[in-house]
N, C-alpha and C positions, 0 to 999 in steps of 0.2 A: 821575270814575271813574279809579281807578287804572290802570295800564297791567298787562300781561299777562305772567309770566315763566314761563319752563318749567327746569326741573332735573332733569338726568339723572344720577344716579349708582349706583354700586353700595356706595359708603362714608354709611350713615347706621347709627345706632342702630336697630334693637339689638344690631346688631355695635359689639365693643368697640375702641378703638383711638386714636387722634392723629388721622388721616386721618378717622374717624367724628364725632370732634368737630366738628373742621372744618367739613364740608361741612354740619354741622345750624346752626353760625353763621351759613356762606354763604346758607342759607335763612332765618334770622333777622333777619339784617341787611337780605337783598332784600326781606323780608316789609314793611320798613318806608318800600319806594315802589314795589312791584311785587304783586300780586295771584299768587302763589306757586301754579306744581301741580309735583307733583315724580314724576317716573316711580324709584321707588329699592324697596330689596329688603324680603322678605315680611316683614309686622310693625312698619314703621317708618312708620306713619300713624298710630298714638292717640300716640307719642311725640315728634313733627312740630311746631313752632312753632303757636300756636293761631291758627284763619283760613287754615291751611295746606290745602290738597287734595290726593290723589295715588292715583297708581295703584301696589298692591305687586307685585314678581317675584317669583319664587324663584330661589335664587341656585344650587343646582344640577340637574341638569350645566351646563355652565360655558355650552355648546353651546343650550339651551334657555332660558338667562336670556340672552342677546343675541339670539335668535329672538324673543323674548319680551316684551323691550326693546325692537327695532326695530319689532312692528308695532303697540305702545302709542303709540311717538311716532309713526308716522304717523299713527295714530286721535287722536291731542291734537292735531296742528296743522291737521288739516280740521276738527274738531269749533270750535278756540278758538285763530285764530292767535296766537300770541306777539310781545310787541316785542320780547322779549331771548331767546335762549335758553345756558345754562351747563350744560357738562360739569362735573361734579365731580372727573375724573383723566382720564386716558388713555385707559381701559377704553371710554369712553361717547362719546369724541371724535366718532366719525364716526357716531351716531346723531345729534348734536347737530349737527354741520355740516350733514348731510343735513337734517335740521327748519329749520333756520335761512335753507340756499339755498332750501327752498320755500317757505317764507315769508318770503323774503326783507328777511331779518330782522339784525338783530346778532346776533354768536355770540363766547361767551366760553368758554376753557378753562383747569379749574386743574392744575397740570401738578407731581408730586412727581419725587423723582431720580429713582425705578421704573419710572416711568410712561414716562420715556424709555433707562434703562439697561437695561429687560428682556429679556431674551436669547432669547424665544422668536424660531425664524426668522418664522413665522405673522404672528406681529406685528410685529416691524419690518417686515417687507414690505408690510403692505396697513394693519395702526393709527397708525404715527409718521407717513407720508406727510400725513395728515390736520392733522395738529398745523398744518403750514407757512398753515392757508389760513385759519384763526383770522381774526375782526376782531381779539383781543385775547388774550395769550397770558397768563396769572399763573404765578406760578413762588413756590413757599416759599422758596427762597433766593437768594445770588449764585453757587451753587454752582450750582444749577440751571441756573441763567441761563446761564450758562456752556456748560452741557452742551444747552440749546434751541439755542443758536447754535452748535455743534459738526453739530446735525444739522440747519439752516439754515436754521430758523425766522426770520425776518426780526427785525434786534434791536430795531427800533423799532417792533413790535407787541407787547413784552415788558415786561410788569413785575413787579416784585418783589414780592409781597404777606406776608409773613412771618404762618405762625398767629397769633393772639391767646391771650391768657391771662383769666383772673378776679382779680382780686387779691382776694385774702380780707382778711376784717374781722380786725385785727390785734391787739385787745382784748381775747379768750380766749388769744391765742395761748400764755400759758404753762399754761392749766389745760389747752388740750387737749395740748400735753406732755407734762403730768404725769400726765392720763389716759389718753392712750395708751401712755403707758410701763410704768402700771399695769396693765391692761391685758393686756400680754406679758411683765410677770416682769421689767423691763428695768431697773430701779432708774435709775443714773445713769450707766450705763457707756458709753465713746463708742459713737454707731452710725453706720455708712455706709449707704448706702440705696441702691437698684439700683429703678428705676422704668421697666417697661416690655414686652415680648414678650419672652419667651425663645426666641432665633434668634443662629445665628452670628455676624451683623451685630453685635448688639448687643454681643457680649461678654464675656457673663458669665463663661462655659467660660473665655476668658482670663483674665479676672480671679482666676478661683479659682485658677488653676493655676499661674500665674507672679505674680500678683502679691498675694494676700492673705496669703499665708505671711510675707511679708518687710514686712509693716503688722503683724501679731500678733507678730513678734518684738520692736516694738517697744510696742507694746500692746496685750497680750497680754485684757486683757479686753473689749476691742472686740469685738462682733456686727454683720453684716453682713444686715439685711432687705432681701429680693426681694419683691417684689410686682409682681406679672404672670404669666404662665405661658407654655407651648407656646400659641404661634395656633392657631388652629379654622377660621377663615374666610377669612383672607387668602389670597390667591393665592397667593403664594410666602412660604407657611409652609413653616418646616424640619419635618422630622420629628426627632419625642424629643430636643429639646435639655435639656430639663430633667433627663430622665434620664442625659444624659451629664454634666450638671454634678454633678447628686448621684454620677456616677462618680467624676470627678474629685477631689471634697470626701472621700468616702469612703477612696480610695485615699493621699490624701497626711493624713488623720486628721484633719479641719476640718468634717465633717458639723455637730458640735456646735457652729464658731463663725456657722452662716449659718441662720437662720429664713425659710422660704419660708411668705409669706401669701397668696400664690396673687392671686384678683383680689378685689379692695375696693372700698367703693363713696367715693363724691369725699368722703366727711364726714370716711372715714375713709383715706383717701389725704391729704387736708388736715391730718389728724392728724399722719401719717406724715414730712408734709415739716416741721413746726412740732417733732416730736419727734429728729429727727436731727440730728447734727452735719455732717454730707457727703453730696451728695448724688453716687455714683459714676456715669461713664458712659463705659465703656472701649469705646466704637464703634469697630470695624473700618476702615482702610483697605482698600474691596475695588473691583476691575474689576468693573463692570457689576451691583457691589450696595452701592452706596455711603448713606448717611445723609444725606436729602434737606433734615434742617434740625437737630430734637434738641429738642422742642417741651418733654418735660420738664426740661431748662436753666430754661427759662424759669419754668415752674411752680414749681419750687423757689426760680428767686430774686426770683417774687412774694412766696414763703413768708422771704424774708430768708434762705435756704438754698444757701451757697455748693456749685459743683460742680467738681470733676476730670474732664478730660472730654479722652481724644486729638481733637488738631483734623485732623475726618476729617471729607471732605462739608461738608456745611452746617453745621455743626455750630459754627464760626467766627461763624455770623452770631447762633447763640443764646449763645454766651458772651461778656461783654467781658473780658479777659483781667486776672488782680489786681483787676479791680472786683465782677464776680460769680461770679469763680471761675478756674480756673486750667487754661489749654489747653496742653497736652502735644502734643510731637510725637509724629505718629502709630505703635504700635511702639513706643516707650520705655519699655517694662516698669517698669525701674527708676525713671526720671524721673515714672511716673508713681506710684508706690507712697511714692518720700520727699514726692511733694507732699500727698500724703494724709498721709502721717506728722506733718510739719510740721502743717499742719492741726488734725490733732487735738492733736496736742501744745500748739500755737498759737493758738488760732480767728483767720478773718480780725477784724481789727478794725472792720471795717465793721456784724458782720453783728447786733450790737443799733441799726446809726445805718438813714439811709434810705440810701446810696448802692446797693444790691442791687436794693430793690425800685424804685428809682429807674430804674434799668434796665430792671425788667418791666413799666414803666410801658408805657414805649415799646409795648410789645405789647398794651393795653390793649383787648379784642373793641370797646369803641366806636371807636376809632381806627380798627381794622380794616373796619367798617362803612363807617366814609365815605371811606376809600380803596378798599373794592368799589366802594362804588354810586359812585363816582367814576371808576373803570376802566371800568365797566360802560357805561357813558353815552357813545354812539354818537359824542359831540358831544368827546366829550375829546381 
C-alpha cells in the first residue's frame, strides 16, 4: 500500500494562472508514489489528478478560508496520518508545519518570490517565520533562493525546483500557425506576443508606452497579441491594469497595433506560441514584487519561440541568453525594443533547428517529477 500525502494549497485549478499549474503537477507527480488528498479551493476536485481525494475551501474572505483550512487539516491528520505533508506556497506554510509536527511527519514547502517578498506586516510577522522550520524548503528559482536565505532559511534545507513545461507535438506546428493566423485576420505580418496577468509587475503598461512605438517605426505592420487579463483571484492582484494599458495605447494612437485575446484555453495558447515570431516579456525590476521565475520563457521555447525578456528576478534562470532568447538589462527601454527590432527583422537562426526547444527540455514535467519525489523523500 502506498504511503499517505497530504496538500495544502490555495493555487489549484480552477483558478487560472503558472502558480495553479504548478501545484496540480505537484499532485500529479506525488500521485505517482504517494496516495494524494489535497485540502485546496472550492471547485478544484472533479479537475484533481484521477485517484486524487480532497477536501474544497472557499477562498473568500481571505479570513474564513484559513479558519477553514486549519480545522480541515486538523480533521485529515486525526482521521489519516500522512507520511509527507506539502504546502503549495507560503499562504499554507503553517497549516502544513502544524499537520506535520503532529504527526510527526516530513514537511515540504514550495516557496515563489511573493511568497517571501510580501509586504503585508501580518505576514511577515507570524507566516515567513514558519518557512525556517521546513524539513525541505523548494524554491522556483536561484532568485529565490537567494531571497530564502536573506530571511534565514537554513541554505541546506533548500532547493531549487524550477516549474516544468509540456513540449508539444511539433508535427502540426505550421498548420496550427496558419490557423491561428487565420483565425485573427493576421495574414503574415510579424507578431510579438505578451503571455500572462495584466499587473504592473509584468509590464505591459511599459511596454506600450516607451517601448512599442519605437518597434513599429521600424515595422510598422507588426501586431502585438495579449493574452491574459486583470487577475480575479490572486492575492495581490492590481486593480484595472488593463484599463490603463488600453489608456496608454489609446492616448499615444496604437490601440489598433495591439489585439487583446483575453484568456484562451492551452490548444489555443499552443496556437499562439507556434503562430508568433517573439515572444515579449518586459518584467519589472521591483522591491518586494519581484518575478519569481518567467515560467512562460519556457513555454514558448518549448514552442521553438524565442523571447526578450529584462533580466528581472528569476527570470535569468527561464532564459538562456542568445540560445533561447535575448535578456536585457533591467530598465533598458531602448536595448530592449532594438532587440526585438533585430529579431524581427532577423529571426534567431536557431528557431527552425532544436537548440530552443533543447532548452525546454531541461524543464520537462517528468524531470520535474523525480526531482520532487526526490526532495520529498525524508531519506535525501
Amino acid at each position: 500500500m502506498l504511503p499517505h500525502a497530504l496538500v495544502i494549497t490555495r493555487n489549484l485549478p480552477p483558478l487560472v494562472g503558472g502558480m495553479e499549474r504548478l501545484v496540480w503537477h505537484i499532485v500529479d507527480e506525488l500521485n505517482k508514489s504517494y496516495n494524494v488528498h489535497v485540502v485546496g479551493p472550492f471547485a478544484c476536485g472533479p479537475l484533481l489528478p484521477q485517484g486524487t481525494t480532497c477536501n474544497e475551501v472557499p477562498l473568500k474572505p481571505i479570513y474564513r478560508y484559513l479558519l477553514h483550512t486549519f480545522f480541515i487539516v486538523i480533521y485529515r491528520i486525526f482521521c489519516q496520518r500522512p507520511h509527507l505533508v506539502v504546502a503549495g506556497s507560503g499562504l499554507t506554510a503553517p497549516f502544513a508545519w502544524l499537520a506535520a509536527r503532529i504527526s510527526r511527519t516530513h514537511c515540504v514547502v514550495y516557496l515563489h518570490g511573493l511568497d517571501i517578498e510580501a509586504r503585508h506586516p501580518f505576514y511577515r510577522l507570524l507566516w515567513r517565520p514558519f518557512f525556517r522550520h521546513f524539513d525541505c524548503v523548494l524554491v522556483n528559482s536561484h532568485f529565490t533562493q537567494r531571497l530564502a536565505i536573506q530571511i534565514g532559511i537554513p541554505k541546506q534545507r533548500i532547493r531549487v525546483l524550477h516549474p516544468g513545461v509540456t513540449l508539444p507535438d511539433r508535427d502540426d506546428a505550421d498548420s496550427q500557425r496558419i490557423g491561428f493566423r487565420a483565425r485573427h485576420n493576421l495574414g503574415d505580418i510579424p507578431i510579438m506576443l505578451y503571455v500572462g496577468r495584466i499587473t504592473g509587475r509584468k509590464g505591459l503598461a511599459v511596454f506600450c508606452k516607451t517601448i512599442l512605438a519605437r518597434i513599429l517605426e521600424q515595422h510598422p505592420e507588426a501586431r502585438t497579441l495579449v493574452v491574459g487579463d486583470d487577475p480575479v483571484n490572486a492575492l495581490h492582484r492590481g486593480k484595472g491594469e488593463r484599463a490603463h494599458v488600453e489608456a496608454i495605447l489609446n492616448e499615444n494612437g496604437l490601440m489598433q497595433t495591439v489585439l487583446f485575446l483575453g484568456k484562451i484555453d492551452d490548444h489555443e495558447l499552443s496556437a499562439a506560441y507556434f503562430a508568433a515570431d517573439i515572444l515579449v516579456f518586459p518584467v519589472q525590476q521591483r522591491k518586494n514584487d519581484a518575478e519569481g521565475f518567467g515560467m512562460v520563457a519556457i513555454e514558448a521555447a518549448a514552442h521553438d519561440l524565442p523571447t526578450v525578456a529584462f533580466a528581472a528576478g528569476g527570470v535569468t534562470d527561464a532564459i538562456a541568453d542568445d540560445v533561447s532568447g535575448k535578456l536585457i538589462t533591467a530598465g533598458d527601454n531602448k536595448a530592449f525594443s532594438e532587440a526585438v527590432i533585430n529579431l524581427l527583422r532577423k529571426p534567431f537562426p536557431i528557431r527552425k533547428g532544436n537548440d530552443i526547444r533543447a532548452f525546454a527540455a531541461k524543464f520537462s514535467w517528468p524531470r520535474f517529477g523525480e526531482r520532487l519525489r526526490l526532495f520529498c523523500n525524508p531519506r535525501f
